[in-house]
C-alpha positions in Angstrom: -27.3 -28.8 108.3 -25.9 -25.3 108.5 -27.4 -22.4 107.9 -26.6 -18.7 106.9 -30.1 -16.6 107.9 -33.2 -17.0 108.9 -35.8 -14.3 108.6 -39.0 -14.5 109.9 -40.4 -12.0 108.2 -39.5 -11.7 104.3 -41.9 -10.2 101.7 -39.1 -10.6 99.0 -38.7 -14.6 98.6 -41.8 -15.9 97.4 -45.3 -14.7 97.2 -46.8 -12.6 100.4 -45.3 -12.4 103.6 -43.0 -15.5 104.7 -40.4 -17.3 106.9 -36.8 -18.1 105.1 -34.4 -19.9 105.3 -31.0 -19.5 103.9 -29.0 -23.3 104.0 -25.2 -23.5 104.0 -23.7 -25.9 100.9 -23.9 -25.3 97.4 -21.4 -27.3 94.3 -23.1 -25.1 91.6 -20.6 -22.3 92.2 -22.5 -19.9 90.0 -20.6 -16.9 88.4 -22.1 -13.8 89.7 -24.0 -15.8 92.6 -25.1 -12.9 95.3 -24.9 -15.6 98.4 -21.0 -17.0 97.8 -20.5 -17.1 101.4 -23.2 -19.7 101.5 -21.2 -22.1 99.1 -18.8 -23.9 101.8 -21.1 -26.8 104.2 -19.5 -26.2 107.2 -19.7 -22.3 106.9 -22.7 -20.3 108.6 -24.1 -22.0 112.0 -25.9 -25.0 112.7 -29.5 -25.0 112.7 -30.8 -26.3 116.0 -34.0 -28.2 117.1 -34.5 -24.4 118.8 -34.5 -22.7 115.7 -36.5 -25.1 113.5 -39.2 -24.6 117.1 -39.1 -21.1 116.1 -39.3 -21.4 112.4 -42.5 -23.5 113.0 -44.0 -20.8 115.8 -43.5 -18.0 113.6 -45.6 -20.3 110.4 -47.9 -20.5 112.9 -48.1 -17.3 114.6 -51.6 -15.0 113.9 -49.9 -11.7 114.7 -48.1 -12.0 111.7 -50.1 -14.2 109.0 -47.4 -16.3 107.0 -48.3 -17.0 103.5 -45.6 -20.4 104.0 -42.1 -21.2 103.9 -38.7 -20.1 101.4 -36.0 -22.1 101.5 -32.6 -20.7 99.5 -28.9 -20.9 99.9 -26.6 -22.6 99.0 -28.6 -25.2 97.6 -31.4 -26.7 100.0 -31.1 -30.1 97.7 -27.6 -30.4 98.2 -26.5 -34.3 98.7 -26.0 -32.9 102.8 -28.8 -31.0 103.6 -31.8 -33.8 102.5 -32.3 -35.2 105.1 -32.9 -32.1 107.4 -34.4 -30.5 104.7 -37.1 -33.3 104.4 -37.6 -33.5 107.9 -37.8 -30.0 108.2 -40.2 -29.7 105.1 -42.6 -33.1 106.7 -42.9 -31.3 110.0 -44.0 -27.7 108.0 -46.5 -30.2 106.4 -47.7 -31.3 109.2 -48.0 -28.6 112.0 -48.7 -25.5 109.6 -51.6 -26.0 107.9 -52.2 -24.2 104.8 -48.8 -23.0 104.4 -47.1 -23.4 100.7 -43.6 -24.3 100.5 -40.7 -22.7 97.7 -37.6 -23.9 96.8 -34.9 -22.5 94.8 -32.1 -24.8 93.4 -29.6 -25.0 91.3 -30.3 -28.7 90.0 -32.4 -29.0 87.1 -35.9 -30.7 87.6 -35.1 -33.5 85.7 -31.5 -33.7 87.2 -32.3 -34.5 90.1 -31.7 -38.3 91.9 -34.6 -40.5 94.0 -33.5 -38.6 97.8 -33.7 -34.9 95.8 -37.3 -36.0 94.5 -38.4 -37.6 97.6 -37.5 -34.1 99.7 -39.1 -31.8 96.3 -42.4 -33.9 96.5 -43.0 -31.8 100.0 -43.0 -28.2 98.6 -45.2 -26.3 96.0 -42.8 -24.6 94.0 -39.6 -25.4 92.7 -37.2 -22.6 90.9 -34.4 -24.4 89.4 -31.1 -24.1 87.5 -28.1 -22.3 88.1 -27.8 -18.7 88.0 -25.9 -17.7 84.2 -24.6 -14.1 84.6 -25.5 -13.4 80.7 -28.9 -14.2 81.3 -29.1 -12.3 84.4 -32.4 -10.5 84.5 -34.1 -7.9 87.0 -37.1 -8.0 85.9 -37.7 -11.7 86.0 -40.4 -12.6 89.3 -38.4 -15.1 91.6 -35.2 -15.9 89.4 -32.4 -14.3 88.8 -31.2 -15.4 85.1 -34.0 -16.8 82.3 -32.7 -19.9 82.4 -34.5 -20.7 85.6 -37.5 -22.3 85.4 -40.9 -21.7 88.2 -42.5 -24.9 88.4 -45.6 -25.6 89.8 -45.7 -28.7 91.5 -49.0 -28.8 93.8 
């Protein structure tokens, strides 16, 4: 898996203060989408066992109390990135207590295939759909167009 940016500080994706994670790979292709250099799989850098350490030190560090983990793109659930994704997402589970887990797709909820709903059955949130430029709206908490639905899934 590639990814474009990680910050390990970020008050802006999700609830409170968190650690996220912007994945390389996205089919969507979204008019309007802010993050086109994320689109291409083999674009951005790879994300290392040294990074994912880090990524798990700073959920964990006390300085700096993490309210959990964003994970954004591209497209986190895209055919290429499950299976780092779900490893990624079991280790959060299980060596960061207490930590929530977001998601932000641009697959539908009830789009998606058995590997997408095996990864999505580790986080708490899911935002999906694709970003529609004539629905685009600022004010909207999380999403970007009000096609996108928030849901809720722990």
């Amino acid at each position: 898996m590639n990814i474009h940016q990680y910050y390990p500080v970020d008050v802006v994706n999700g609830p409170g203060t968190r650690c996220t994670l912007f994945v390389a790979g996205c089919v969507h292709r979204c008019r309007g989408c802010y993050n086109k250099s994320t689109w291409r799989l083999n674009s951005g850098q790879p994300f290392t066992l040294e990074m994912e350490e880090q990524l798990i030190a700073d959920l964990n560090d006390t300085r700096i109390i993490r309210q959990g983990l964003s994970l954004s793109g591209g497209d986190p659930l895209h055919p290429a990135n499950l299976a780092d994704v779900g490893r990624l997402l079991r280790r959060v589970r299980r060596e960061c207590s207490g930590k929530d887990i977001w998601m932000w797709t641009g697959y539908r909820l009830q789009e998606l295939d058995d590997s997408q709903r095996r990864v999505i059955n580790e986080i708490n949130v899911l935002i999906d759909g694709k970003f529609i430029l004539a629905l685009k709206d600022p004010a909207l908490p999380w999403r970007g167009s009000s096609n996108q639905v928030i849901h809720q899934l722990r």
